[in-house]
Structures are given as structure tokens and as C-alpha cells.
C-alpha positions as CSV (number, residue, x, y, z in Angstrom):
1,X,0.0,0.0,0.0
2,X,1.2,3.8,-0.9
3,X,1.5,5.5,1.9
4,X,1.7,8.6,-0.1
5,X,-2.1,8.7,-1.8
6,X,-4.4,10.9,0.0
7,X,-2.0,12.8,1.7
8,X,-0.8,16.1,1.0
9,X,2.0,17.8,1.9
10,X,2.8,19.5,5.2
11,X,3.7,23.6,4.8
12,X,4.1,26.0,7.8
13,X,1.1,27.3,9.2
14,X,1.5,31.3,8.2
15,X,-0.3,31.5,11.9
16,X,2.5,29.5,13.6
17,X,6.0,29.8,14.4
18,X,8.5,28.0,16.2
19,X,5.1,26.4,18.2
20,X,3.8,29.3,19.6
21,X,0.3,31.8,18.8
22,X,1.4,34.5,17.1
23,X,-1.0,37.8,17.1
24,X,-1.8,39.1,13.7
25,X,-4.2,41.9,12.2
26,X,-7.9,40.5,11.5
27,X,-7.8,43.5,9.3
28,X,-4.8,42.6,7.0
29,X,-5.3,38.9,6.5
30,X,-7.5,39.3,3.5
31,X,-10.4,37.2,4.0
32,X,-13.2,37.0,6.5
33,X,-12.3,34.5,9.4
34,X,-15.7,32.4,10.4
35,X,-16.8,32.6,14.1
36,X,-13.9,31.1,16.2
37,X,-15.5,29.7,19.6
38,X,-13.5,30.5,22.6
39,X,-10.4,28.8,23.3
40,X,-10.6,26.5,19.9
41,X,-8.2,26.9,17.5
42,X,-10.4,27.1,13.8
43,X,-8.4,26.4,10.2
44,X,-9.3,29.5,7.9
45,X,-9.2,29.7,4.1
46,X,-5.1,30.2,3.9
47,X,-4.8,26.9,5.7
48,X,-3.6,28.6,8.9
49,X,-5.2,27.7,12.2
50,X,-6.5,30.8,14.7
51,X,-8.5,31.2,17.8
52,X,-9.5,33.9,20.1
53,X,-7.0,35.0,22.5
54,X,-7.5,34.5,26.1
55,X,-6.0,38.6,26.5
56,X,-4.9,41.5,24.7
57,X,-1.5,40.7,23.1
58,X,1.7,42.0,24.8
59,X,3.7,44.1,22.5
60,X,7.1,43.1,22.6
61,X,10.0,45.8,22.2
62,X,11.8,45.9,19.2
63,X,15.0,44.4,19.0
64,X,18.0,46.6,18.3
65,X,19.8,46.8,15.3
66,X,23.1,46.5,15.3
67,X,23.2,47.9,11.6
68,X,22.3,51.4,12.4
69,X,22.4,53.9,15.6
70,X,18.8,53.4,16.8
71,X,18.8,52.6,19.8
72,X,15.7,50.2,21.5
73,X,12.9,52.1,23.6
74,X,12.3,51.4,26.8
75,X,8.5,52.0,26.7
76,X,6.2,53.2,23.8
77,X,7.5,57.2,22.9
78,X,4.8,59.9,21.9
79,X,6.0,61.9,18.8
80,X,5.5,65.9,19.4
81,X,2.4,67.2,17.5
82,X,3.4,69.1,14.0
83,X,1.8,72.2,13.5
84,X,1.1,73.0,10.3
85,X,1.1,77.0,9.5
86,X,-1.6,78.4,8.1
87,X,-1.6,80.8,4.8
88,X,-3.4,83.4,5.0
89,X,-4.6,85.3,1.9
90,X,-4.9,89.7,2.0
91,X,-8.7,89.9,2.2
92,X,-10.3,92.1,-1.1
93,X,-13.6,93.1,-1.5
94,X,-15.4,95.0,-5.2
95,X,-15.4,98.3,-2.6
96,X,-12.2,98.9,-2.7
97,X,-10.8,101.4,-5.4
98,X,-9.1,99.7,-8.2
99,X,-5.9,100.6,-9.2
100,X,-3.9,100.6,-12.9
101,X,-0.2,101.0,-13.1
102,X,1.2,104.2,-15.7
103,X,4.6,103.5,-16.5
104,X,5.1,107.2,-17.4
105,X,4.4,108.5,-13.8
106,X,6.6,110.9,-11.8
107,X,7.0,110.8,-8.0
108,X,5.3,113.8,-6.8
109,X,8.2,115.5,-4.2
110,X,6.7,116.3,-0.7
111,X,6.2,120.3,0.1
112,X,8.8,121.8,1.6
113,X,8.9,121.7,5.2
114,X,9.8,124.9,7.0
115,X,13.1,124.9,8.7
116,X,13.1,125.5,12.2
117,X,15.0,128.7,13.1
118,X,18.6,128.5,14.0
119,X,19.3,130.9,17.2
120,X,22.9,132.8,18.2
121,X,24.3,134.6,21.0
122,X,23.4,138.0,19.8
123,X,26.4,140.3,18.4
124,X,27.6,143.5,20.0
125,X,29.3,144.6,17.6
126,X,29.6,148.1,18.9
127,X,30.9,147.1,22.1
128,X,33.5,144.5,20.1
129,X,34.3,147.7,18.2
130,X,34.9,149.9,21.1
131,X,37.0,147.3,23.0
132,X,39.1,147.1,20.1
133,X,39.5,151.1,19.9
134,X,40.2,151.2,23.7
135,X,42.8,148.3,23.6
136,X,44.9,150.2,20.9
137,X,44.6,153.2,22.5
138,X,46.0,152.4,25.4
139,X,49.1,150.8,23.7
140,X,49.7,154.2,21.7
141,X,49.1,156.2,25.1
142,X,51.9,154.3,26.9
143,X,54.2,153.9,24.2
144,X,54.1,157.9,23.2
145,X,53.1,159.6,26.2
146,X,55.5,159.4,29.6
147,X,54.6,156.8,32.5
148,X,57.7,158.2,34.7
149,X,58.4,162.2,35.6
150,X,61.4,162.4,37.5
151,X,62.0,165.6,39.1
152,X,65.4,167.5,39.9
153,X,64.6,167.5,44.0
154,X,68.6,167.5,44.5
155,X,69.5,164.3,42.3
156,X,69.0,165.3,38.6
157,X,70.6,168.6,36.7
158,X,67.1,168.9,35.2
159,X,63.3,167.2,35.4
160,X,63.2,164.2,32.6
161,X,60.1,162.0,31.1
162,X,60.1,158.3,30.7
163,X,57.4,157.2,28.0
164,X,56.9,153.4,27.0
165,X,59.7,153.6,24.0
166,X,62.1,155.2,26.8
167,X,61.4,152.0,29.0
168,X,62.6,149.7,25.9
169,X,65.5,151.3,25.6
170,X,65.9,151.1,29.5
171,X,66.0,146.6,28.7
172,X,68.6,146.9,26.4
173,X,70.5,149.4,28.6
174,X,70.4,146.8,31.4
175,X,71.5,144.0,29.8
176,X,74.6,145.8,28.1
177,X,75.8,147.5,31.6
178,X,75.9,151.2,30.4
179,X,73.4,153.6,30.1
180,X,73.1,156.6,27.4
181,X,73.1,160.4,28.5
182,X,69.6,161.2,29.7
183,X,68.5,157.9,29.7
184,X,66.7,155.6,32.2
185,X,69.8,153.6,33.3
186,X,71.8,157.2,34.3
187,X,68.6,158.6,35.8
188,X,66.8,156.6,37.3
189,X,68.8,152.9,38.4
190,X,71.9,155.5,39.3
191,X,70.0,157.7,41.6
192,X,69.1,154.9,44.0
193,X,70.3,154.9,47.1
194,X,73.2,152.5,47.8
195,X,72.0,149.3,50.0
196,X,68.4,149.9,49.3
197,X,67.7,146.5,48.1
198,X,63.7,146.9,47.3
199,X,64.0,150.3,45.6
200,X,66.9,148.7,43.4
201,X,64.9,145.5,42.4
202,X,61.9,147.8,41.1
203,X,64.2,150.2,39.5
204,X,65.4,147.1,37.0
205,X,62.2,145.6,37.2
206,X,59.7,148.9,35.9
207,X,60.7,148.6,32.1
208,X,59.6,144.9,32.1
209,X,56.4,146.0,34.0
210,X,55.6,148.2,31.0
211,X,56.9,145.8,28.2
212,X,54.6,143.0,29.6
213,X,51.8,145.6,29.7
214,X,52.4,146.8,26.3
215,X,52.4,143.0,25.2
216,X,49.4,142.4,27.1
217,X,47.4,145.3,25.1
218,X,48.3,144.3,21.8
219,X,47.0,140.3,22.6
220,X,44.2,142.4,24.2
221,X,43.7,144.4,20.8
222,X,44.0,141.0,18.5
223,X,41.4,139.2,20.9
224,X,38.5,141.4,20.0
225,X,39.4,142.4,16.3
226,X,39.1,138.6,16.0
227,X,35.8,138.4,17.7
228,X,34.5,141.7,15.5
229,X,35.1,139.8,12.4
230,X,33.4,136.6,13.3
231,X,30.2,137.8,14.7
232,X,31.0,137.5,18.6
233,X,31.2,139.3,21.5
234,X,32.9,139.2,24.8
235,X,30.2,138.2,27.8
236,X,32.3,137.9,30.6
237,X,35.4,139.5,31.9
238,X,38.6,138.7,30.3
239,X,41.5,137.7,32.5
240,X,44.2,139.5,30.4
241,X,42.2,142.6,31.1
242,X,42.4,142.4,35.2
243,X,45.8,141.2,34.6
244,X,46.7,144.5,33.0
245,X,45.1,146.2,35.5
246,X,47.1,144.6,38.3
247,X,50.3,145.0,36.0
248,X,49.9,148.8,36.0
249,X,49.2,149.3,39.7
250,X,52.1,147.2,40.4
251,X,54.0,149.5,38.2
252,X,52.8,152.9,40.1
253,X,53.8,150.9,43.2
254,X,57.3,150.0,42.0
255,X,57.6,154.2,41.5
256,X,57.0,154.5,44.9
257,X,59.4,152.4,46.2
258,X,62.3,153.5,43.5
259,X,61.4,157.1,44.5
260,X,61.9,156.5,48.3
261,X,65.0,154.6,47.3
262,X,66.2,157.9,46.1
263,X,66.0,159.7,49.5
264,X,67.3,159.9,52.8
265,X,65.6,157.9,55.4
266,X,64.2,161.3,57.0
267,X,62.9,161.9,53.6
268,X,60.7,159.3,53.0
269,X,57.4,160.5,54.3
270,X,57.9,164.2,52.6
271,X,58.3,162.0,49.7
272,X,55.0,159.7,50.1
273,X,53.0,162.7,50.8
274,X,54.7,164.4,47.5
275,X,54.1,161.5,45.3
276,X,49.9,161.5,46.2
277,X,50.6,165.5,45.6
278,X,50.6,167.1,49.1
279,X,53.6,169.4,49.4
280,X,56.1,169.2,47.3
281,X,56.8,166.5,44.4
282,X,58.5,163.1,44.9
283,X,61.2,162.6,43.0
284,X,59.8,160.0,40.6
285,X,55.9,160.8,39.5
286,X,53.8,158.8,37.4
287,X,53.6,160.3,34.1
288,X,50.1,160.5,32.5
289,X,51.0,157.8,29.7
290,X,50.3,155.6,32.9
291,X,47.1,157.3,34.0
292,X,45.5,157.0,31.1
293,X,46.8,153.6,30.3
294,X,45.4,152.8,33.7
295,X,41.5,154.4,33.3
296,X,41.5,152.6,30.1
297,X,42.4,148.5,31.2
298,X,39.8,149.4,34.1
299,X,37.1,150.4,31.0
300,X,38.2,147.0,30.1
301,X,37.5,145.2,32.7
302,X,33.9,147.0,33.1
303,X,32.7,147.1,29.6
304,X,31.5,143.4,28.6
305,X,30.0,143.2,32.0
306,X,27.5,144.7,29.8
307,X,26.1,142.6,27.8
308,X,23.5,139.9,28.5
309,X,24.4,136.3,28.3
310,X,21.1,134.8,27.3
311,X,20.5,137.4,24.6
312,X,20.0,134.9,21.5
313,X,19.1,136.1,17.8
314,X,17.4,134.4,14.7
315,X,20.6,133.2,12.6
316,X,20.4,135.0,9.2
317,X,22.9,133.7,7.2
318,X,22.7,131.8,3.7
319,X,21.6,127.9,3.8
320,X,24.0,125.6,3.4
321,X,21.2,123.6,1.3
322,X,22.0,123.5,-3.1
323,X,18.7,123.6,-5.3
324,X,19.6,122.8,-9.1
325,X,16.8,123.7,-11.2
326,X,16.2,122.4,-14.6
């Protein structure tokens, strides 16, 4: 007897592997499965047996692959949601105007703005003017007019007047050791008493009193021709000025001490009271190169006190700003 009639050959059961109940999709098998009673496996069309699972399968994690850098998860991982942006369209509607485009269009240039006005110390240039008059003056005055009278009173053969240019002379005199006839080194430094130390020193420091002052005046003079020509004016009190000021009275007390070098100690007060004029004359007065010189670096002092700080005016000069017509 064949023992191979009637029998057909033994394949895998798709449903089976290795002995075990696989779960599978009910969904991706195909066909319809008939009713499977509980706990009975049932043979379906593909051959494969099935049956109804006592529980919910266990899903198993995914074994790594070695292949690539994923690694296994521990538990089942929830993806963040995507968001998807949404494109919104410009709303239109038939109200609004309708536009066409003219290729032969000019820009139409904005009106032009008024420019807000531009605001400047105000300009006095009358007062600029006269400090400028008053500063050369008083350079002229000392160099042309006598800052020192000296009188005979028993030293001198006659009475002799020192102006500014005198007092020049007088440097160069000193530093070459002789004086010229009539001159400030003969009558003046000679006349001082011997051992009267202070009346000495002023004697050789007067004619760089009055060459500093004369200096002074001319930077004086330079200072406010400058500000004439550009617009400004002085609004506080300039330093050079009280500086002058200080130079001259320095200089009419440097007289007074060569003038009581001069004399006899017993002669000193006749000679004070001369040189303010009671009684008689000291024997060096101030000359009135000095006076005026004087009066006139005090008008400079006084003068651009003035004028008002916060005095502003509308700037009226051209604009800066080109226009090219065509």
C-alpha cells in the first residue's frame, strides 16, 4: 500500500512559528475569518489555524539593530504634535478702489517743510568795536606819552620824562651795563640809594612792568578784532584785562618804592606825601602815559560786564542747502 495517496503535503502554518500563537491583524489577512469559539483553534481559508485569544496581546519591544544607531525604547514614545502654519490670503472686497499702473508717472516731491530757526548769541558789535579802539589806544598812550616824571629835587641837573619807548630802551640798557646820557639807566637805576635793596629791584624791574603791559594790550587788541570779524562778542570779563590792571598798579607801586629809594631815610614820608601831591613832588611821578593807560584797562575790565548772556538772535545767514533747477 502507498503510503503517499491521499495525503498532502505539510507547509508552515502562516499562523505559527516555532510552536507558539502569534497575534496578527484581523484587518490585514484578507479574507473574513468564520466565528472562532473560545479557546478553539479554527483552520481559515489560507490553511492557517487561529482562535481567540485569552488577553490583549503583549507588544514586545523591538530588538536593536546593530546595523544602524537606533537605539531600543524602553517604553512606547509619543511623537510631538506638527503644526502646520496656516496661509493666509490679503482679504479684497469689489469696494475697494481699483488701481492701474502708468509707467510714465513721476513721484510727486513732498512740500517743503519749513526749517526751524537757528538761534545765536546776539552780536555787540559796537561794544567789540569799542574794546578794540580802547585796547589800541592804550598801547599808543603808553608807548608815546610818559609813565615816569622824574623831578630835579637835588639828584638830577634837570626834570626828565620816561614814555613806553624810553622804558625799551631802558632793557637793552640793562643788559649791556651802560646807560646813554639822559637815559633811564643814568637817571633813574643811578640815583638809587646804595644798599636799598627793594628800591633797586623795582628800579630794573619797571621797564619789564611796562613791556609785559604793552604785550598784554596788543593780545588784548588781536582778541576782540578777531571776535569783531566773526560775529561775537565778549560776555564775561577777560583775564588778560584784570591782569593788566594789576600789571599797571604794580607799576605805580614799583615808582613808589624807587622814589623812596632815592631819598634819605628822614625823607621818606615828605616823599610819600609828594608822590599822592601834598607838598612838594617826589622825585619820581607817574607820568600820564600811565594814567590814562590805567583808566582805560579798568574800562576793560567793566565794559562786557555789559552785555546779557542769554541774549539769543534768529541766525540770518545763507543755507547751506544747493537747489539745481532744470
Amino acid at each position: 500500500m502507498d503510503k503517499n495517496v491521499n495525503q498532502t503535503p505539510q507547509t508552515p502554518v502562516p499562523g505559527e512559528e516555532a510552536g507558539r500563537w502569534v497575534p496578527v491583524d484581523r484587518n490585514a489577512l484578507g479574507f473574513d475569518v468564520p466565528p472562532l469559539p473560545s479557546g478553539q483553534p479554527v483552520q481559515g481559508p489560507d490553511g492557517s489555524l487561529y482562535c481567540v485569544g485569552n488577553s490583549a496581546s503583549q507588544l514586545q519591544s523591538i530588538p536593536s539593530n546593530s546595523m544602524n544607531a537606533v537605539p531600543t525604547p524602553a517604553s512606547i514614545v509619543q511623537m510631538p504634535p506638527i503644526v502646520q502654519p496656516i496661509a493666509l490670503v490679503p482679504y479684497t472686497s469689489q469696494n475697494q478702489p481699483l488701481l492701474q499702473y502708468d509707467p510714465y508717472s513721476r513721484p510727486v516731491d513732498p512740500p517743503p517743510q519749513p526749517k526751524a530757526p537757528v538761534y545765536i548769541r546776539k552780536p555787540y558789535k559796537g561794544l567789540s568795536l569799542a574794546l578794540v579802539v580802547l585796547s589800541a589806544a592804550a598801547l599808543a598812550i603808553m608807548l608815546l606819552l610818559s609813565v615816569i616824571n622824574a623831578n630835579v629835587a637835588r639828584l638830577r641837573a634837570e626834570e626828565a620824562t620816561y614814555g613806553g619807548i624810553s622804558m625799551l630802551v631802558a632793557i637793552i640798557d640793562i643788559f649791556s651795563g651802560a646807560g646813554s646820557d639822559g637815559g633811564y639807566h643814568a637817571g633813574v637805576i643811578e640815583s638809587v640809594v646804595d644798599g636799598n635793596t627793594a628800591g633797586m629791584i623795582f628800579a630794573y624791574a619797571l621797564p619789564f612792568i611796562v613791556l609785559i603791559a604793552l604785550i598784554g594790550f596788543v593780545c588784548l587788541a588781536v582778541k576782540y578784532l578777531v571776535k569783531l570779524i566773526k560775529g561775537r562778542s565778549p560776555r564775561c570779563v577777560s583775564v588778560a584785562a584784570i591782569i593788566e590792571f594789576l600789571l599797571l598798579t604794580l607799576f605805580a607801586a614799583g615808582v613808589l618804592i624807587v622814589s623812596n629809594g632815592e631819598v634819605q631815610a628822614g625823607g621818606v614820608q615828605g616823599n610819600i606825601e609828594g608822590f599822592f601831591f601834598v607838598g612838594d613832588p617826589a622825585t619820581l611821578m607817574l607820568g600820564i602815559g600811565w594814567l590814562i593807560a590805567w583808566i582805560l584797562s579798568f574800562l576793560l575790565i567793566i565794559i562786557p560786564l555789559f552785555t546779557k548772556k542769554n541774549a539769543y538772535v534768529v541766525d540770518k545767514s545763507p543755507s547751506d542747502d544747493v537747489h539745481i533747477l532744470q
